[in-house]
C-alpha positions as YAML, in Angstrom:
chain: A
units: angstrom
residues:
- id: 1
  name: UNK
  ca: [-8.85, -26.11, 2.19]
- id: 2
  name: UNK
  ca: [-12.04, -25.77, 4.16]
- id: 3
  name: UNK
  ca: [-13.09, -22.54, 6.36]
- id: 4
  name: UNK
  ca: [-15.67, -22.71, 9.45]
- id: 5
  name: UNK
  ca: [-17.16, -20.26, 10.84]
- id: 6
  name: UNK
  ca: [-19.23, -20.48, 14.48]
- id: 7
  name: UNK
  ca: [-20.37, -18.74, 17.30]
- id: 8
  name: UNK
  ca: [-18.95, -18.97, 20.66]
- id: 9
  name: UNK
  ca: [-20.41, -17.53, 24.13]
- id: 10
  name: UNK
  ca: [-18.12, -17.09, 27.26]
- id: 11
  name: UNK
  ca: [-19.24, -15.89, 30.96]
- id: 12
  name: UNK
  ca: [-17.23, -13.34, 32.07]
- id: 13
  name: UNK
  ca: [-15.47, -13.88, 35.68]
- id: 14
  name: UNK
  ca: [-17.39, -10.97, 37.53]
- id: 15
  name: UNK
  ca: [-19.61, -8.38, 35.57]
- id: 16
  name: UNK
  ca: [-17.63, -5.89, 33.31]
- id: 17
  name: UNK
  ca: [-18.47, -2.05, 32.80]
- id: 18
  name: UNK
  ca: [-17.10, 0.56, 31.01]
- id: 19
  name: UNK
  ca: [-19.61, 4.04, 29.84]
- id: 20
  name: UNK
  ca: [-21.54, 2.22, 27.36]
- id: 21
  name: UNK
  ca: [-23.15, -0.40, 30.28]
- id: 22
  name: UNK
  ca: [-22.48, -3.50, 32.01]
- id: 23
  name: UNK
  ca: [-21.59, -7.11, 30.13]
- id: 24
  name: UNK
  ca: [-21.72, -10.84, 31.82]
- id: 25
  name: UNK
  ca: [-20.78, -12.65, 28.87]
- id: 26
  name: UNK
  ca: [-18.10, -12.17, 25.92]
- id: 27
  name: UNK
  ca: [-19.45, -13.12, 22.59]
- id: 28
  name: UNK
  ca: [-16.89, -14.13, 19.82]
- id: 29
  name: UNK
  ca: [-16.86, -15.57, 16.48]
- id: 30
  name: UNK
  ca: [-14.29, -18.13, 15.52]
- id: 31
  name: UNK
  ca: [-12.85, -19.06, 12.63]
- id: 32
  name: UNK
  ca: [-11.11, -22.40, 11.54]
- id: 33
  name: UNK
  ca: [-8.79, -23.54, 8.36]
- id: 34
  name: UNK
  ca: [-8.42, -27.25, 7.56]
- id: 35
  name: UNK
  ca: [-5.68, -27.73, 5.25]
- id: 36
  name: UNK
  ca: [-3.27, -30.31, 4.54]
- id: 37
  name: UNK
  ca: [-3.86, -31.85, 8.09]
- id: 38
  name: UNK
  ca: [-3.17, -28.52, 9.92]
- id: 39
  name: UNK
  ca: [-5.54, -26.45, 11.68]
- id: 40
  name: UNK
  ca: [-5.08, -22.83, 12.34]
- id: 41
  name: UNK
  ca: [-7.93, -20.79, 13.73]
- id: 42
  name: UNK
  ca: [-8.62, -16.85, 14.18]
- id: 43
  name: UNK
  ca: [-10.98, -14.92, 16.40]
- id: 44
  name: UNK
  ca: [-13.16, -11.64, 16.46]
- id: 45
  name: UNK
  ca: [-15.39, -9.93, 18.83]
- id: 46
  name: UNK
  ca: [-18.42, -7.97, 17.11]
- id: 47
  name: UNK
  ca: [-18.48, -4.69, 19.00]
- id: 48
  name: UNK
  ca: [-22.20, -2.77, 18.26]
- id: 49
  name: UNK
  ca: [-20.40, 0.34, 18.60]
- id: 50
  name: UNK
  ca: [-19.15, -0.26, 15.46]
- id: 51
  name: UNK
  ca: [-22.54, -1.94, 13.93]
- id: 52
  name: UNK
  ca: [-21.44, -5.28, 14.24]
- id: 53
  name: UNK
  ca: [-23.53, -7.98, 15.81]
- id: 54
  name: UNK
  ca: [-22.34, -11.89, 16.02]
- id: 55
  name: UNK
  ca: [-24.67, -12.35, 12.91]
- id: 56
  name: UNK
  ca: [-23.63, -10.21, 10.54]
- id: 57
  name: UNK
  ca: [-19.86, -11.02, 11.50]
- id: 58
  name: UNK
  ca: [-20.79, -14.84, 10.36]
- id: 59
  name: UNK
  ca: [-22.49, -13.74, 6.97]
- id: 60
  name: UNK
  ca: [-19.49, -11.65, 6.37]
- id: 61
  name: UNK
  ca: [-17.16, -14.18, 7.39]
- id: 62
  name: UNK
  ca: [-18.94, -17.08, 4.99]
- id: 63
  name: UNK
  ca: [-19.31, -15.16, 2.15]
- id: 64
  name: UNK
  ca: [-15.38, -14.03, 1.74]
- id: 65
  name: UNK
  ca: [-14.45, -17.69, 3.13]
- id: 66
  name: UNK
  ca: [-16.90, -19.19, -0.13]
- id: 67
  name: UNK
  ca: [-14.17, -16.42, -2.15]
- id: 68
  name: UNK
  ca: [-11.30, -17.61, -1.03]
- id: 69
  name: UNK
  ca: [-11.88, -21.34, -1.35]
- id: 70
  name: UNK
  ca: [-12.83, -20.87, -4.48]
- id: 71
  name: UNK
  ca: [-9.56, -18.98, -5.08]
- id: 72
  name: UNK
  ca: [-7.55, -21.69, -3.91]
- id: 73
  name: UNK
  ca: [-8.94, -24.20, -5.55]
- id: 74
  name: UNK
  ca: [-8.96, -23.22, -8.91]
- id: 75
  name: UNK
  ca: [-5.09, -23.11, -8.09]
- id: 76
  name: UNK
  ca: [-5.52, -19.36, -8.47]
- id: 77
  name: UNK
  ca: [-3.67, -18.10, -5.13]
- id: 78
  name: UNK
  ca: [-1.44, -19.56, -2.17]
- id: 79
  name: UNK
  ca: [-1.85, -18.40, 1.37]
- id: 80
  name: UNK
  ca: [-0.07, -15.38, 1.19]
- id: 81
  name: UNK
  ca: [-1.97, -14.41, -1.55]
- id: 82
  name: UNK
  ca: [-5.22, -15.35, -0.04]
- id: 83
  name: UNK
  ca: [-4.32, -13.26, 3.00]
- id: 84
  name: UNK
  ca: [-3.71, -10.41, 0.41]
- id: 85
  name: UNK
  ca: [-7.22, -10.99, -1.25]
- id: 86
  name: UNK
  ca: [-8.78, -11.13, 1.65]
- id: 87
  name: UNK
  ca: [-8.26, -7.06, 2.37]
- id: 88
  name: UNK
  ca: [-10.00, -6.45, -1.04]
- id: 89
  name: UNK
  ca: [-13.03, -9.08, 0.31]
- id: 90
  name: UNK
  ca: [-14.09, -7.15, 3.34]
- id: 91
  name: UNK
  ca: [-13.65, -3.84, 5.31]
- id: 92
  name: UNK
  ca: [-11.69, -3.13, 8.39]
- id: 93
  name: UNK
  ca: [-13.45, -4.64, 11.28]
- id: 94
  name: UNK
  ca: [-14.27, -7.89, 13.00]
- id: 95
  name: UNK
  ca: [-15.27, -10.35, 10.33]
- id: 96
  name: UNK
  ca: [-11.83, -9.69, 8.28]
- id: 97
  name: UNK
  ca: [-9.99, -10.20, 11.23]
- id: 98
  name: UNK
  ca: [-11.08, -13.49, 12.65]
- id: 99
  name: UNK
  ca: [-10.12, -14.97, 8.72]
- id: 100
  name: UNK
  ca: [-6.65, -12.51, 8.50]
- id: 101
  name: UNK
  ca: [-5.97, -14.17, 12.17]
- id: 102
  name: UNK
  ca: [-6.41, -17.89, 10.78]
- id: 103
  name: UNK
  ca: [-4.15, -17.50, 7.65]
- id: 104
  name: UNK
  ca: [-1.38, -15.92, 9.52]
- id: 105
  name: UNK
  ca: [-1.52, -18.64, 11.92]
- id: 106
  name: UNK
  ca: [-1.80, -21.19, 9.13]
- id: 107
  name: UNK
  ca: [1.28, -19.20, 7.48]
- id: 108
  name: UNK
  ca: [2.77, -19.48, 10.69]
- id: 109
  name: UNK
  ca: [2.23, -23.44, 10.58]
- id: 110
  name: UNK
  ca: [3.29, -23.76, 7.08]
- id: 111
  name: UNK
  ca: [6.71, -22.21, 8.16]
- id: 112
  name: UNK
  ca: [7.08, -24.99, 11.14]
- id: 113
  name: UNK
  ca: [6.17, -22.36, 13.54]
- id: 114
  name: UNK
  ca: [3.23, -23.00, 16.40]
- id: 115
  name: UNK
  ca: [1.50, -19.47, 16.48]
- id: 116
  name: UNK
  ca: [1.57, -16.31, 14.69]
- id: 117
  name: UNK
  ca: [4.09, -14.71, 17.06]
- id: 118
  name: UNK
  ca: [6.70, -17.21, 16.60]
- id: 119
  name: UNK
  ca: [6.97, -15.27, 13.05]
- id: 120
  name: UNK
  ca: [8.16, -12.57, 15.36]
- id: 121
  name: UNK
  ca: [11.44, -11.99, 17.14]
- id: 122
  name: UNK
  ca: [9.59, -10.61, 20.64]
- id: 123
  name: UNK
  ca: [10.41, -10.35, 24.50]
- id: 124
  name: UNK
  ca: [9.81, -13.00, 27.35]
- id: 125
  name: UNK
  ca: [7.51, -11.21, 28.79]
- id: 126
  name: UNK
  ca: [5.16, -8.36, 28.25]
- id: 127
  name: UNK
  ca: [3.66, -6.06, 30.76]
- id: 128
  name: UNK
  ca: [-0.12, -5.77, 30.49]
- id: 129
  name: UNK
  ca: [-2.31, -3.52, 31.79]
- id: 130
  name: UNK
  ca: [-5.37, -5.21, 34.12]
- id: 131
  name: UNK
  ca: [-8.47, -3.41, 33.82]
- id: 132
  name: UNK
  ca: [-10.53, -1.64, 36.60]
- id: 133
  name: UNK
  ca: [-13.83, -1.54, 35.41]
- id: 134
  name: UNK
  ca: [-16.67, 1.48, 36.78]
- id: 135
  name: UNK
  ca: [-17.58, 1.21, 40.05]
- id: 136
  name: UNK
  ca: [-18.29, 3.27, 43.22]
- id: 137
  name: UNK
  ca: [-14.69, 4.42, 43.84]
- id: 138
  name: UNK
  ca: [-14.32, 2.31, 46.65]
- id: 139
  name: UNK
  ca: [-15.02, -0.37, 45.07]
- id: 140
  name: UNK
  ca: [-12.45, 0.68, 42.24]
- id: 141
  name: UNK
  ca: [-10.07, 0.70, 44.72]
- id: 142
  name: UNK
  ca: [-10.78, -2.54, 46.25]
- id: 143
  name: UNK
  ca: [-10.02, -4.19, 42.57]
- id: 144
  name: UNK
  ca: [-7.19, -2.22, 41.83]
- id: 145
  name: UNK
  ca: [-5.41, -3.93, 45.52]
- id: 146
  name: UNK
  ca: [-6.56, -7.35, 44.37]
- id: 147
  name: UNK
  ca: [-4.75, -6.40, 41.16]
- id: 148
  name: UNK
  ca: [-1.45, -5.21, 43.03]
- id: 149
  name: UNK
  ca: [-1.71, -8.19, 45.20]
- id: 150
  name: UNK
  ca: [-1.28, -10.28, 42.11]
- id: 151
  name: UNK
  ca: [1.71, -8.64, 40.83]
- id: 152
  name: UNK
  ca: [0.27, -5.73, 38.23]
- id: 153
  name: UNK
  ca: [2.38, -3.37, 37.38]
- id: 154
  name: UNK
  ca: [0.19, -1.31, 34.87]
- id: 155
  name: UNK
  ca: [-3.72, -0.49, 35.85]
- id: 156
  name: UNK
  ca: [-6.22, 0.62, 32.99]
- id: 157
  name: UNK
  ca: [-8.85, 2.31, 34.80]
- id: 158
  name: UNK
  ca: [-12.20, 2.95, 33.12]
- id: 159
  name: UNK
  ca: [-14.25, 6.18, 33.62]
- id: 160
  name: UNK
  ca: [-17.71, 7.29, 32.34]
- id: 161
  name: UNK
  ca: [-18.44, 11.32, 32.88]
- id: 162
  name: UNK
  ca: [-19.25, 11.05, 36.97]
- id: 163
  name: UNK
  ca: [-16.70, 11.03, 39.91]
- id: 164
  name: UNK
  ca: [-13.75, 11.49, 37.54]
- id: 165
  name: UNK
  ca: [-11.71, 12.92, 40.11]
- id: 166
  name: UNK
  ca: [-12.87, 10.55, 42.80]
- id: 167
  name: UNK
  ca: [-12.91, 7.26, 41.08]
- id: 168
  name: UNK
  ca: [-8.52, 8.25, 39.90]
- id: 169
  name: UNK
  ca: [-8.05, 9.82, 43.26]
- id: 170
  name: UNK
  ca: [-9.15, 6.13, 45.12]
- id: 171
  name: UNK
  ca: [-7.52, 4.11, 42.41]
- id: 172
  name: UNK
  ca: [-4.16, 6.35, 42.72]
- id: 173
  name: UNK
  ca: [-4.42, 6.20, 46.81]
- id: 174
  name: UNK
  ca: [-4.83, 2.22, 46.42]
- id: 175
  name: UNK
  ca: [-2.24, 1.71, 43.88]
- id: 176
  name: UNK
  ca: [0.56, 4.63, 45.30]
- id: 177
  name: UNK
  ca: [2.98, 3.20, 42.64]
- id: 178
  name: UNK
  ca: [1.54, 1.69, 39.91]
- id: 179
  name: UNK
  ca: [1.42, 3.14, 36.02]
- id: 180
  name: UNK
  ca: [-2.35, 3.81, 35.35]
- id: 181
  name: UNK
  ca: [-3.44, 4.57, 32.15]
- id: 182
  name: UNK
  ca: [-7.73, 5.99, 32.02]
- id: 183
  name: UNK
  ca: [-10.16, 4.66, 29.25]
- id: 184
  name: UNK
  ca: [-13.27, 7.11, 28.87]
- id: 185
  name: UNK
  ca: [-14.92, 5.37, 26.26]
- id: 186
  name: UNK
  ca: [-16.13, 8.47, 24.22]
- id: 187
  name: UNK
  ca: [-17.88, 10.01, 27.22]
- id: 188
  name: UNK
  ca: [-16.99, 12.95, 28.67]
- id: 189
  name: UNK
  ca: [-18.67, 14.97, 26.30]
- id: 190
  name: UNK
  ca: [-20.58, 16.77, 28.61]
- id: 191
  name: UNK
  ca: [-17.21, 18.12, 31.06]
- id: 192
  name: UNK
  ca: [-14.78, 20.89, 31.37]
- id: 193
  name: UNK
  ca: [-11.99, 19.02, 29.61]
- id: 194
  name: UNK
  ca: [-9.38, 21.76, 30.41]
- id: 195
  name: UNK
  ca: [-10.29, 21.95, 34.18]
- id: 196
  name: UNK
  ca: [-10.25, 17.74, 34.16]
- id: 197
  name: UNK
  ca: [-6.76, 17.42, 32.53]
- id: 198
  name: UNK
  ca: [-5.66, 19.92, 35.56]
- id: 199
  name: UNK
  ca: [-7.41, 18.17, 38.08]
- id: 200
  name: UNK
  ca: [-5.88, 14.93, 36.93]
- id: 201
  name: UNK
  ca: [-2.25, 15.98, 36.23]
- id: 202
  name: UNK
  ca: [-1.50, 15.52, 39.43]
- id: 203
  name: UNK
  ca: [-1.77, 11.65, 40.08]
- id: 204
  name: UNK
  ca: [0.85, 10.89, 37.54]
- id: 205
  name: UNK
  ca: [-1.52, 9.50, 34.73]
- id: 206
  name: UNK
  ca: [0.38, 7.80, 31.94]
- id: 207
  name: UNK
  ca: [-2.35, 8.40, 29.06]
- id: 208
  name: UNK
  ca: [-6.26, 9.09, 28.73]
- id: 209
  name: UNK
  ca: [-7.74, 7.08, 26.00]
- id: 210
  name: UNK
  ca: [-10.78, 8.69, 24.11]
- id: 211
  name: UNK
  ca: [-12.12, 11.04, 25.79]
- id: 212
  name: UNK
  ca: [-14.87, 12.22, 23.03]
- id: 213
  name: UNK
  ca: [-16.75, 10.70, 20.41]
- id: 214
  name: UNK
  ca: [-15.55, 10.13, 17.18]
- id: 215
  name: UNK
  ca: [-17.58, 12.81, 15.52]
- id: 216
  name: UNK
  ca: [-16.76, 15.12, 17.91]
- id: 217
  name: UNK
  ca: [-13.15, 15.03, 18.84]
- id: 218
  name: UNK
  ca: [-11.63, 18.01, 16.85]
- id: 219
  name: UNK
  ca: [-11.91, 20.39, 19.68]
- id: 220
  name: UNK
  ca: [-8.74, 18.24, 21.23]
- id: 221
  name: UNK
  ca: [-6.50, 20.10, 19.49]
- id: 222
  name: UNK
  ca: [-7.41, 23.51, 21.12]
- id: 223
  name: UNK
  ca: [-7.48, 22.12, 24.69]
- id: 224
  name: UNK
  ca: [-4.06, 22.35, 26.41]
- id: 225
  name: UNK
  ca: [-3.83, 18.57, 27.93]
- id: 226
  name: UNK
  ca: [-0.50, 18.06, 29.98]
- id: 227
  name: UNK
  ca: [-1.26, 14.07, 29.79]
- id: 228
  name: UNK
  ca: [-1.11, 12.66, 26.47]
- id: 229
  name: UNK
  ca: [-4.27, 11.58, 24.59]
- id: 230
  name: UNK
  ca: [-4.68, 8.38, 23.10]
- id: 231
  name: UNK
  ca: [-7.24, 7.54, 20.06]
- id: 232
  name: UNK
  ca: [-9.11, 4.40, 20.23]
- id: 233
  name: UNK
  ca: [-12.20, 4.71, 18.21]
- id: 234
  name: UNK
  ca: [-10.77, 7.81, 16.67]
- id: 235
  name: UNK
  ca: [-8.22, 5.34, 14.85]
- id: 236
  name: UNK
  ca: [-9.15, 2.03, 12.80]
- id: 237
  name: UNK
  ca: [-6.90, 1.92, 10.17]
- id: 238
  name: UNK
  ca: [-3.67, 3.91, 8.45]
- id: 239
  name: UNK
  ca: [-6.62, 6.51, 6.57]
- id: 240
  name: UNK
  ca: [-7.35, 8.37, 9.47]
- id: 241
  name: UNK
  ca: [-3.68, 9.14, 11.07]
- id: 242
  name: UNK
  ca: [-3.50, 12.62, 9.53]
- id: 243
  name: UNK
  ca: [-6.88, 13.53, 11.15]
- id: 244
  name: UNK
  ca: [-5.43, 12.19, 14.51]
- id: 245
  name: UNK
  ca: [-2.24, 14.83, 14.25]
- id: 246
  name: UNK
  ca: [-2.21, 17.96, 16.67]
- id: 247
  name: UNK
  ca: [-5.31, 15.69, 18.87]
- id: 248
  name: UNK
  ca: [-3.88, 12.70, 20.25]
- id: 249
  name: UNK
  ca: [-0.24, 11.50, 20.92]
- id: 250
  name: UNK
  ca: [-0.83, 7.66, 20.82]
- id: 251
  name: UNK
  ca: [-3.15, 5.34, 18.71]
- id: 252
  name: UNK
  ca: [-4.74, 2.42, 20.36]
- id: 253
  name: UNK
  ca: [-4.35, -0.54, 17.69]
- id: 254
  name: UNK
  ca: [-6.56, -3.13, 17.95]
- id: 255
  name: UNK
  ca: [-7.01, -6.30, 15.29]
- id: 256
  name: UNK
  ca: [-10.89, -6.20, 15.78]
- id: 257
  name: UNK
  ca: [-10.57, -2.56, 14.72]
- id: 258
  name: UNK
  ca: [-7.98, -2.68, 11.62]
- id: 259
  name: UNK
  ca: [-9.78, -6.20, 10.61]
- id: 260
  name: UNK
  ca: [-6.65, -8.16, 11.34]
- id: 261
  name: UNK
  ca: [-2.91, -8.25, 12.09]
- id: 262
  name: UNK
  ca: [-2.21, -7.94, 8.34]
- id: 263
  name: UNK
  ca: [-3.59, -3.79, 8.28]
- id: 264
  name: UNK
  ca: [-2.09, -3.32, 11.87]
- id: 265
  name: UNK
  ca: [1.21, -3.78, 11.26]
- id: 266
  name: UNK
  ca: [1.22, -1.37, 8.85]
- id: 267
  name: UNK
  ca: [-0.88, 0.83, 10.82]
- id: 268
  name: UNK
  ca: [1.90, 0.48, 13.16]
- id: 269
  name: UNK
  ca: [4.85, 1.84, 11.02]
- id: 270
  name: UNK
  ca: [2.69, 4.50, 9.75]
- id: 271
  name: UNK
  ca: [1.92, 5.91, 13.27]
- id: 272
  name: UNK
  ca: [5.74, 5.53, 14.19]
- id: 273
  name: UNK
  ca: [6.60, 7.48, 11.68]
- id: 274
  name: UNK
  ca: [4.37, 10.64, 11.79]
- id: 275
  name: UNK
  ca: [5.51, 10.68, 15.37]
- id: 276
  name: UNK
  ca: [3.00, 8.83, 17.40]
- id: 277
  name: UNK
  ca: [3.26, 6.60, 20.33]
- id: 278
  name: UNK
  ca: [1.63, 2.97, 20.11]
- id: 279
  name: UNK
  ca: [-0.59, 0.99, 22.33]
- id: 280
  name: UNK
  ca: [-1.83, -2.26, 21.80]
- id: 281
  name: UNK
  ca: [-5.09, -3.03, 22.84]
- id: 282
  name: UNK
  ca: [-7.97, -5.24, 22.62]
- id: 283
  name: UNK
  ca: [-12.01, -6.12, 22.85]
- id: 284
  name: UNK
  ca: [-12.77, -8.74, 25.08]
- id: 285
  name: UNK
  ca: [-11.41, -12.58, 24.00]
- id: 286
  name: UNK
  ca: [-9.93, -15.37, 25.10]
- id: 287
  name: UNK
  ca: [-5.84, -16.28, 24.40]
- id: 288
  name: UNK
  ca: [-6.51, -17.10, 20.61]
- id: 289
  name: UNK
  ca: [-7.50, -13.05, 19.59]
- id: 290
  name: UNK
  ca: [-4.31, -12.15, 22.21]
- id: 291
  name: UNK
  ca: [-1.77, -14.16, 20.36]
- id: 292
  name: UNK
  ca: [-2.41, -12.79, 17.33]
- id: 293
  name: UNK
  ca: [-2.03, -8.91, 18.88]
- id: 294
  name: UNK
  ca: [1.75, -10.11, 20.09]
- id: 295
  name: UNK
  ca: [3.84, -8.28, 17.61]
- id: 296
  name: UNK
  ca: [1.81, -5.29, 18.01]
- id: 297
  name: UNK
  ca: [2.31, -5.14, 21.68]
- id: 298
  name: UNK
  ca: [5.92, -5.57, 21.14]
- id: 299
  name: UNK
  ca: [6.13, -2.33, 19.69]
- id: 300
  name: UNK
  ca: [3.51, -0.97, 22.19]
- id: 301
  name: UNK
  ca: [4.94, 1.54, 25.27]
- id: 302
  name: UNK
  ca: [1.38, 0.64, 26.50]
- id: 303
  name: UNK
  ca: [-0.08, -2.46, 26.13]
- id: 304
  name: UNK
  ca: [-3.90, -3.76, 27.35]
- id: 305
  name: UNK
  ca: [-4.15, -7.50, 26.30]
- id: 306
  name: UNK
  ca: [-5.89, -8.70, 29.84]
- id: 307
  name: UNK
  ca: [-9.03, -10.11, 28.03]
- id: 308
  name: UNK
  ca: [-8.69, -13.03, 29.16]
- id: 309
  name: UNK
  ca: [-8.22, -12.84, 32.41]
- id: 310
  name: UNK
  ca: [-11.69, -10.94, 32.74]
- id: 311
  name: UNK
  ca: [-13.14, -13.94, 31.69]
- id: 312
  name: UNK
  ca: [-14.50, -16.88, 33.09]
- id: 313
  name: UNK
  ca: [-12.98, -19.59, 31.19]
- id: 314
  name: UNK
  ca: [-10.06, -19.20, 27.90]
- id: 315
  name: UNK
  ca: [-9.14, -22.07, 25.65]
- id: 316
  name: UNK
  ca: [-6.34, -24.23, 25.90]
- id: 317
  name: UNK
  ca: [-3.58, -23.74, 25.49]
- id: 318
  name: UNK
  ca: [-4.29, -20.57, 26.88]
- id: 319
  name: UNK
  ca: [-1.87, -17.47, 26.83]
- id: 320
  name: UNK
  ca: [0.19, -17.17, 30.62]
- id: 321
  name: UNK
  ca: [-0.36, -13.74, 33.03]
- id: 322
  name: UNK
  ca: [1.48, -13.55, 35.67]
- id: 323
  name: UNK
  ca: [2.65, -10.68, 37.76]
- id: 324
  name: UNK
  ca: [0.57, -7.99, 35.54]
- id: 325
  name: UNK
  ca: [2.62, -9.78, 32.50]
- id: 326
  name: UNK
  ca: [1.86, -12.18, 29.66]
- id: 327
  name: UNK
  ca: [5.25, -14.35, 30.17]
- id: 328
  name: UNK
  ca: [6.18, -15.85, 26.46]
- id: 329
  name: UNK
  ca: [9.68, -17.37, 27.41]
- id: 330
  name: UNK
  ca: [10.13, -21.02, 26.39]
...
C-alpha cells in the first residue's frame, strides 16, 4: 500500500465572495492509495478560518499516511481498521478527511463498487443549492436569473452585515419562486438580530446559516427567530451538539469540518436524534470531495454541494448538475 499526498490549484469560473473576502482560485490537497492495482483517492480544502493552510494539511497528511503504512505492513490492520486508526491519528478537520475519503473509496473498490456512494442505497437525483455570492444587489439578482435560467430550484445566497434587506429583497424579486436558504458567514455581529429576522420573515427564507461567530453565538437562544438557524462553524463534530440545543435548528455537516465521512455519519444520527434538521454542505472542490458528501446529503432537507460548478475546471469523471440537481441515476 502506498499513500501520496500533493497539492492541487484550480481557477475558479468568476471571482467568489462571501464576508471573509473575495477568492479566484480553490486550493485543495489530494490524496491517493495504491494498493493491489486499485487506486482510490480523497480530497480536502484547508480553510484558514480554521488554521489550516495547504502546508500544514500535507505535513499532517504524511505523517499519519507514514502510520498507517506502517500499520499495514507489519500485517497489523486491514482497511477498515486503518480507517478506524486513522480517527485516533489526527483531529477533525481537513487533513483527516482527504485520507478517511481515500479508504472509504478504496473500501468501496474492495467491495466491487466504483465510488463511496455506491456503498449507499441513495436517490437519482439530488437537489442542490447554487450559490449567490456578495455583490451589489443588482448584481445578486442578475446571478440568481442566470441560475433560474439553468433550472435551480434551491438558491444559497451569501450575506456579509450591509444591505441585508436589499441584497434578499433583489434576490427574492428575481427568483419569485425559488427556496433560498442565506449564509452569513459569522458576520452580523454588529446588527439588530431581532429586527433582521422580522425584516426577513417575510420573503419566505428556508434557513439562515451562522449568523455569529463561534465564540459568540450563545445570545441565539434569547432572540426570538421565526426562520430556523443553522450552525456551520458552530458544529464540527458530535462534541458540540448539546451546546447547539435551544440556538440553532439544523447543523451544516461538512467532511472538511468532521475530518471525513467516517465522523459525519455519525454526526448525522446524533443530530437526528436530539431533534435537529440536517444540511449537507461543503468548502469549495471539485466532484472527488462531492462524492464522498453523497450519503450525507441523502439525509440532508438542505443540501449545498455546488462546488464544482463555481469552478473553472473539475476532474473527470466529474459529478453531473443539471437543473439545480446532481443527477446520480445509472
Amino acid at each position: 500500500m502506498k499513500i501520496h499526498v500533493e497539492p492541487v490549484t484550480i481557477a475558479m469560473a468568476t471571482p467568489f465572495r462571501i464576508s471573509r473576502g473575495s477568492r479566484t482560485e480553490c486550493h485543495v490537497v489530494r490524496v491517493t492509495i495504491e494498493h493491489r492495482g486499485m487506486i482510490a483517492q480523497g480530497e480536502c480544502t484547508p480553510y484558514p478560518r480554521y488554521g489550516e493552510s495547504v502546508e500544514s494539511v500535507i505535513k499532517a497528511i504524511s505523517h499519519a499516511a507514514h502510520e498507517l503504512q506502517s500499520l499495514y505492513a507489519k500485517g497489523d490492520a486491514d482497511v477498515m481498521a486503518l480507517k478506524s486508526q486513522l480517527q485516533s491519528l489526527l483531529p477533525a478537520g481537513a487533513a483527516r478527511n482527504a485520507l478517511d475519503c481515500a479508504l472509504w473509496h478504496l473500501l468501496a473498490l474492495l467491495s466491487h463498487k466504483q465510488q463511496v456512494h455506491d456503498l449507499f442505497t441513495l436517490p437519482e437525483a439530488i437537489v442542490t443549492a447554487m450559490t449567490v455570492s456578495i455583490d451589489t444587489p443588482q448584481a445578486m439578482a442578475k446571478q440568481a436569473q442566470a441560475y433560474l435560467s439553468q433550472g435551480a430550484k434551491l438558491l444559497k445566497v451569501k450575506l456579509d452585515g450591509e444591505h441585508v434587506i436589499e441584497r434578499v429583497a433583489a434576490v427574492r424579486d428575481a427568483a419569485p419562486h425559488a427556496q433560498i436558504v442565506l449564509d452569513a458567514n459569522e458576520a452580523w455581529q454588529n446588527l439588530d438580530l431581532a429586527t433582521v429576522f422580522a425584516q426577513l420573515e417575510p420573503f419566505n427564507i428556508t434557513m439562515i446559516e451562522q449568523p455569529l461567530p463561534q465564540d459568540c453565538d450563545d445570545v441565539l437562544a434569547s432572540i426570538p427567530h421565526p426562520i430556523p438557524l443553522c450552525a456551520d462553524e458552530s458544529c464540527h463534530t458530535r462534541e458540540q451538539l448539546h451546546q447547539l440545543l435551544g440556538k440553532y435548528e439544523m447543523v451544516n455537516i461538512k467532511l472538511d469540518k468532521t475530518g471525513g465521512l467516517s465522523e459525519a455519519l455519525l454526526l448525522a444520527d446524533d443530530a437526528k436524534k436530539l431533534g435537529f434538521s440536517l444540511m449537507s454542505g461543503c468548502m469549495l472542490g471539485t466532484s472527488l470531495a462531492m462524492r464522498a458528501a453523497l450519503p450525507i446529503a441523502a439525509q440532508a432537507s438542505v443540501v449545498d454541494l455546488d462546488g464544482p460548478v463555481l469552478l473553472g475546471q473539475d476532474i473527470t469523471p466529474s459529478l453531473v448538475y443539471r437543473d439545480g440537481e446532481i443527477v446520480l441515476s445509472k
